[in-house]
matplotlib code that plots the C-alpha trace (Angstrom):
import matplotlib.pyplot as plt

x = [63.7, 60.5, 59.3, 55.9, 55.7, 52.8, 55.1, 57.6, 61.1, 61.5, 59.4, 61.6, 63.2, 63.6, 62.1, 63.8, 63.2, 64.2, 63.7, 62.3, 59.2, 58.2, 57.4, 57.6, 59.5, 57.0, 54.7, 57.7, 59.0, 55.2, 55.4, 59.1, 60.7, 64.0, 64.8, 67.6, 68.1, 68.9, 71.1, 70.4, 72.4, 71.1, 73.5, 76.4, 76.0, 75.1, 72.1, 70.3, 66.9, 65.0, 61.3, 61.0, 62.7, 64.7, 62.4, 59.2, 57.9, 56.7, 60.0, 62.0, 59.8, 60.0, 63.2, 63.1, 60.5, 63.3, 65.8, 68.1, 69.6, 68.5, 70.1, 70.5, 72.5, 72.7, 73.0, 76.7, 78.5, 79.9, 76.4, 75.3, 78.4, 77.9, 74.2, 74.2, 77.0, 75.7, 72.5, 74.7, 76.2, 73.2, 72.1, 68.2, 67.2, 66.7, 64.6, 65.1, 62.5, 64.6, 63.8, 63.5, 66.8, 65.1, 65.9, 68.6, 71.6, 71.1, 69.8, 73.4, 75.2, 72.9, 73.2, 77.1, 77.0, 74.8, 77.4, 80.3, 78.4, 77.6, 80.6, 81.6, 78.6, 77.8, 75.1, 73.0, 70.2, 69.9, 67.5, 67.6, 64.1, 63.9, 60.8, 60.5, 58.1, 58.6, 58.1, 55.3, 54.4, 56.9, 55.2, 52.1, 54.1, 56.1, 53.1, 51.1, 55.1, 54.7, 51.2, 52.6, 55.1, 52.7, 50.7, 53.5, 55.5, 58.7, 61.8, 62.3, 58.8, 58.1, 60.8, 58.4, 55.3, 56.9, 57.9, 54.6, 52.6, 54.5, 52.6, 49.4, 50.5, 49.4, 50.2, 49.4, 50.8, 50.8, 53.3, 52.5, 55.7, 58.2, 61.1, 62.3, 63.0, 64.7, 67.0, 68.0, 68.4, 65.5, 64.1, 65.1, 64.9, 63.0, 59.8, 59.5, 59.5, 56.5, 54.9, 54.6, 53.6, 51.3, 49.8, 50.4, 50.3, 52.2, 50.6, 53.0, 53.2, 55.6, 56.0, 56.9, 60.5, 59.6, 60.7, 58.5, 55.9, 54.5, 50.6, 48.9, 48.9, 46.2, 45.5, 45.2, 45.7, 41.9, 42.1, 45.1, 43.7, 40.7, 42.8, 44.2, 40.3, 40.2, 43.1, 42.0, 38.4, 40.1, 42.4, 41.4, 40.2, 38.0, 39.5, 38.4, 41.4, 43.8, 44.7, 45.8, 48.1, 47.7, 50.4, 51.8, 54.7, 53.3, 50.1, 47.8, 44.4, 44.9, 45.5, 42.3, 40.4, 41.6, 41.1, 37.2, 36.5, 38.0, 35.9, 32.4, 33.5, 31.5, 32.6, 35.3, 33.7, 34.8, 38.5, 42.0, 43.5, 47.2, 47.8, 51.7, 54.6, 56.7, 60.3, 63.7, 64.9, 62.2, 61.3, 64.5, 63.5, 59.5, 59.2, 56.5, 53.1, 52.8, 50.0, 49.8, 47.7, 48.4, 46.8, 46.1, 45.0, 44.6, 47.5, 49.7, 51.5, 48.8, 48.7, 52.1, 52.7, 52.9, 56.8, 57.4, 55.8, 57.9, 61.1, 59.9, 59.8, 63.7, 64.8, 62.9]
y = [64.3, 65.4, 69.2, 68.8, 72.6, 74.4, 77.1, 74.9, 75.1, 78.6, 76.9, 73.8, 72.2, 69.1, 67.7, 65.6, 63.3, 59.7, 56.6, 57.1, 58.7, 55.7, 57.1, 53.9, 54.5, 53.8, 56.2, 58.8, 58.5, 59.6, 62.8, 63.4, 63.3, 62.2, 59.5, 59.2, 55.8, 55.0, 52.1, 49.8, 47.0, 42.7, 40.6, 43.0, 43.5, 47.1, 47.1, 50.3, 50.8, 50.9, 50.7, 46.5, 46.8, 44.1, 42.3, 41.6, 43.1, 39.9, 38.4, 41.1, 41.5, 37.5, 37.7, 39.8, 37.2, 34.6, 36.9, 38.3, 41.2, 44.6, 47.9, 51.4, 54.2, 57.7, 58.4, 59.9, 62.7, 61.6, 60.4, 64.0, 65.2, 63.2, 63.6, 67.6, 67.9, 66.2, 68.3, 71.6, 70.5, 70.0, 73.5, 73.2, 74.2, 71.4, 71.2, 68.4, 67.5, 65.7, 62.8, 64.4, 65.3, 64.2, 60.6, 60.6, 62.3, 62.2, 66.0, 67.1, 65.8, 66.9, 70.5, 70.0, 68.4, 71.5, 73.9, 72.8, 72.4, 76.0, 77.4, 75.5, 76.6, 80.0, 80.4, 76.9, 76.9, 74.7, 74.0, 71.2, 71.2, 69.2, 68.0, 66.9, 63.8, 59.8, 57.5, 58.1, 61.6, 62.4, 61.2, 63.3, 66.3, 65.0, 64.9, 68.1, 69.5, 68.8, 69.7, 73.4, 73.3, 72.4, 75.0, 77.7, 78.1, 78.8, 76.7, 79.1, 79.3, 76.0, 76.0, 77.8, 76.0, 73.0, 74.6, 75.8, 73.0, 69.9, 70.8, 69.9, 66.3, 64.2, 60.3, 57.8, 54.4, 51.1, 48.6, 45.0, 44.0, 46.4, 44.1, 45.5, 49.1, 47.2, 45.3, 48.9, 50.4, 52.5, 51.3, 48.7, 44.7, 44.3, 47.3, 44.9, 41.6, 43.2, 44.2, 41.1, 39.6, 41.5, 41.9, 46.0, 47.3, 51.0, 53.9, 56.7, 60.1, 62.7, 66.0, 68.8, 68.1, 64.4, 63.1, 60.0, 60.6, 57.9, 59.1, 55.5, 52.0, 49.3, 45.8, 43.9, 44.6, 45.6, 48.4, 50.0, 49.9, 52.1, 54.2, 55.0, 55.9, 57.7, 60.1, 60.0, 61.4, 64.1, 65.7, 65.1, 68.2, 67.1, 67.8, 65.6, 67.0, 65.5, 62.2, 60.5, 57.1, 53.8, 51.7, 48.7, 46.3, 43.0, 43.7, 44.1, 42.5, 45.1, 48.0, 46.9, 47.1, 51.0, 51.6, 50.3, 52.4, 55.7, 55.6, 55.3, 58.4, 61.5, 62.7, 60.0, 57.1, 58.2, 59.5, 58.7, 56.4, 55.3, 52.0, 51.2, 49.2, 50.4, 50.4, 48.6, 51.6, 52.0, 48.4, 48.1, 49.8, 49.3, 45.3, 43.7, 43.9, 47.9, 49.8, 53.8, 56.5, 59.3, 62.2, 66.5, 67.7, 70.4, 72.5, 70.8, 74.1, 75.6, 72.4, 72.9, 73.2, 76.8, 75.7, 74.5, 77.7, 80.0, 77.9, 78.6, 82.1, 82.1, 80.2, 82.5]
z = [-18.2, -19.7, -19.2, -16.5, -16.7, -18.2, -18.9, -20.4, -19.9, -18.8, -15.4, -15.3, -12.6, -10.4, -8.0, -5.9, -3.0, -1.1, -1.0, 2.4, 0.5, -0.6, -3.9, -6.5, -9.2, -11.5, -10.2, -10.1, -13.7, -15.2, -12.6, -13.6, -10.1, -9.4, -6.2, -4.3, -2.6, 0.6, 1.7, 3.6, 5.1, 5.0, 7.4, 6.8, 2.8, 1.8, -0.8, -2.0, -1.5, -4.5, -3.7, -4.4, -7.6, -7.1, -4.0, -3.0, 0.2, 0.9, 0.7, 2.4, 5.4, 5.8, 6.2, 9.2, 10.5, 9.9, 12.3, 9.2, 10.6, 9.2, 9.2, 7.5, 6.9, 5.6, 2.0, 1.6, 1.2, -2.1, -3.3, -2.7, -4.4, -7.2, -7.9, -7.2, -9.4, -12.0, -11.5, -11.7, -15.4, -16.3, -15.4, -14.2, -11.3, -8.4, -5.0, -3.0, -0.6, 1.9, 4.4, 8.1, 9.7, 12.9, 12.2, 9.7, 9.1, 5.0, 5.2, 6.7, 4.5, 1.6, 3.2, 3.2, -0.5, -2.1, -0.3, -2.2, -5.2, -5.0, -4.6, -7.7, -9.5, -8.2, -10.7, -9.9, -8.7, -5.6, -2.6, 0.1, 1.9, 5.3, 5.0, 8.5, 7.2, 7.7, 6.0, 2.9, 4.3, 1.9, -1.0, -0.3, -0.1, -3.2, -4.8, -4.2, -4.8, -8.3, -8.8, -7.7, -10.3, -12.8, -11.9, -12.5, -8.8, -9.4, -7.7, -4.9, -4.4, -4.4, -1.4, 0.6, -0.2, 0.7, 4.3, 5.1, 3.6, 5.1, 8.8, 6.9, 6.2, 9.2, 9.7, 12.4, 12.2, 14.2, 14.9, 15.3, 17.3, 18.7, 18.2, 15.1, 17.0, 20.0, 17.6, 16.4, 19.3, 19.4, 22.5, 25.4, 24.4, 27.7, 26.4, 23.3, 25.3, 27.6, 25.0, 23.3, 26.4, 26.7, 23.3, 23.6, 20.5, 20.0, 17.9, 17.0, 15.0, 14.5, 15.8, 13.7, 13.6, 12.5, 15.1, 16.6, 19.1, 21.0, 21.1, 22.9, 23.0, 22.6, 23.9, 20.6, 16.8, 16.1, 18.6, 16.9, 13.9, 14.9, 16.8, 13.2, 12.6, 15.1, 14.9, 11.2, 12.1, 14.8, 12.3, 8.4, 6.7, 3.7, 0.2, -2.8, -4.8, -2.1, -2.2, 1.3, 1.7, 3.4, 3.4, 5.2, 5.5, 4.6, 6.1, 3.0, 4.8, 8.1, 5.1, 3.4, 7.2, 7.3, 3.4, 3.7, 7.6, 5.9, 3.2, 5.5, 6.6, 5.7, 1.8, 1.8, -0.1, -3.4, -2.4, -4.0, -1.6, -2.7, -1.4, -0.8, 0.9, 3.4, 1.8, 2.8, 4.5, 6.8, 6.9, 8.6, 11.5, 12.1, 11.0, 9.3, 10.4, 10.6, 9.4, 8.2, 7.5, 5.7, 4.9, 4.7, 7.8, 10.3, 10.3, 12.7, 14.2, 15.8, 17.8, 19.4, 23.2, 25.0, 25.3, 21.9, 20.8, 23.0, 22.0, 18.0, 18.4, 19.6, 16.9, 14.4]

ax = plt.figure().add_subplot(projection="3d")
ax.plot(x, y, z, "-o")
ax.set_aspect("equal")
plt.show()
């Protein structure tokens, strides 16, 4: 890997994150961050996800269309094993920017994974971040993450930057069919049959676990969309130097529709907007036709319920 420090490689260290980031692999090579990948299963065959290396999003989301069964798992133990291990000989320090625990098991078995490779290598330095982000949230913090490095943090502060910073990461996303969720069990066959009856379209976030929130639904596919514009309006916080995400999954003319509405927003006309594809691993679970928006925002804790709150303070 190449040395991204300023410092050079007294500073050096990884940076790690998931497919689920929906980082491409092109983009992560110049920034020198490493990707995990996901698997994901097509009709019973395991495949690993790696960001439409070896398929189009065009054809993988019309094979969902055609009723091909999609599924996903957990990266394992042993993959964790493996890669942390090999990290450890290797001797650099490593941050890993996990996918949320809230909807995959992956940061367990991560957590499990750095344990043993610590007390193999008592002197390796290793951090496993929960990043509490879907989908290509991760990718803006993955980011700004290496901006911070280049900028001199250090690997363990880094760690905390990244705890603090990823409740200033906002997304809002729209689904055009919910029949992809029901086929995984996320929600009853009959909620996606009414929906599509009824032409209900669902807009969700997260909360600051990362799990899903459902935050309103819309009569038609233009109304969700500026309901995206909308939460975009209530919650962005305008920073040139921060570059915010659209992506889709085989929905490039609705993404264009969001690009071209954020940008006749005050100060946004000349921002760094990231187009993108939803990966496999995702893809799986939300179907074709969804739309995101993704971007730095309002501090998302000071948001938080008098109950969340009061349950925050006994954890901490």
């Amino acid at each position: 890997m190449k040395d991204s420090s300023p410092t050079g490689h007294a500073n050096r260290y990884r940076i790690v994150v998931d497919t689920c980031a929906d980082l491409t692999p092109q983009i992560a090579a110049t920034l020198d961050v490493d990707i995990l990948g996901f698997p994901y299963i097509v009709d019973g065959v395991e495949k690993t996800d790696d960001i439409w290396t070896s398929i189009s999003p065009k054809e993988f989301y019309d094979e969902i269309r055609s009723g091909v069964k999609m599924s996903t798992s957990a990266i394992s133990l042993g993959r964790y094993l493996e890669f942390f291990t090999e990290c450890a000989k290797e001797g650099t320090p490593t941050v890993y920017l996990c996918f949320t625990s809230a909807l995959s098991g992956s940061y367990d078995f991560a957590c499990r994974a750095a344990e043993q490779v610590r007390a193999e290598y008592p002197d390796f330095e290793l951090y496993i971040v929960d990043n509490c982000l879907p989908c290509a949230c991760g990718e803006l913090l993955a980011l700004e993450a290496v901006r911070q490095r280049s900028a001199g943090l250090s690997a363990s502060e880094l760690v905390e930057w990244a705890n603090e910073a990823k409740h200033y990461v906002h997304g809002y996303f729209t689904l055009d069919s919910l029949d992809s969720l029901a086929a995984g069990g996320r929600i009853p066959p009959a909620a996606a049959q009414l929906s599509s009856k009824l032409d209900v379209k669902a807009s969700l976030s997260f909360d600051l676990a990362g799990s899903l929130s459902l935050t309103g639904v819309s009569r038609g596919r233009k109304r969700a969309l500026k309901g995206l514009i909308k939460s975009f309006q209530e919650n962005y916080v305008l920073d040139s130097a921060l570059p915010l995400t659209i992506v889709t999954a085989d929905a490039e003319k609705d993404g264009d529709w969001v690009e071209a509405a954020v940008r006749k927003e005050p100060g946004c006309a000349d921002l760094t907007i990231i187009r993108g594809s939803v990966g496999p691993t995702i893809g799986a679970h939300v179907g074709p036709g969804m739309v995101a928006l993704i971007f730095w925002g309002k501090n998302r804790a000071e948001k938080v319920s008098l109950s969340d709150r009061i349950a925050r303070k006994v954890r901490s």
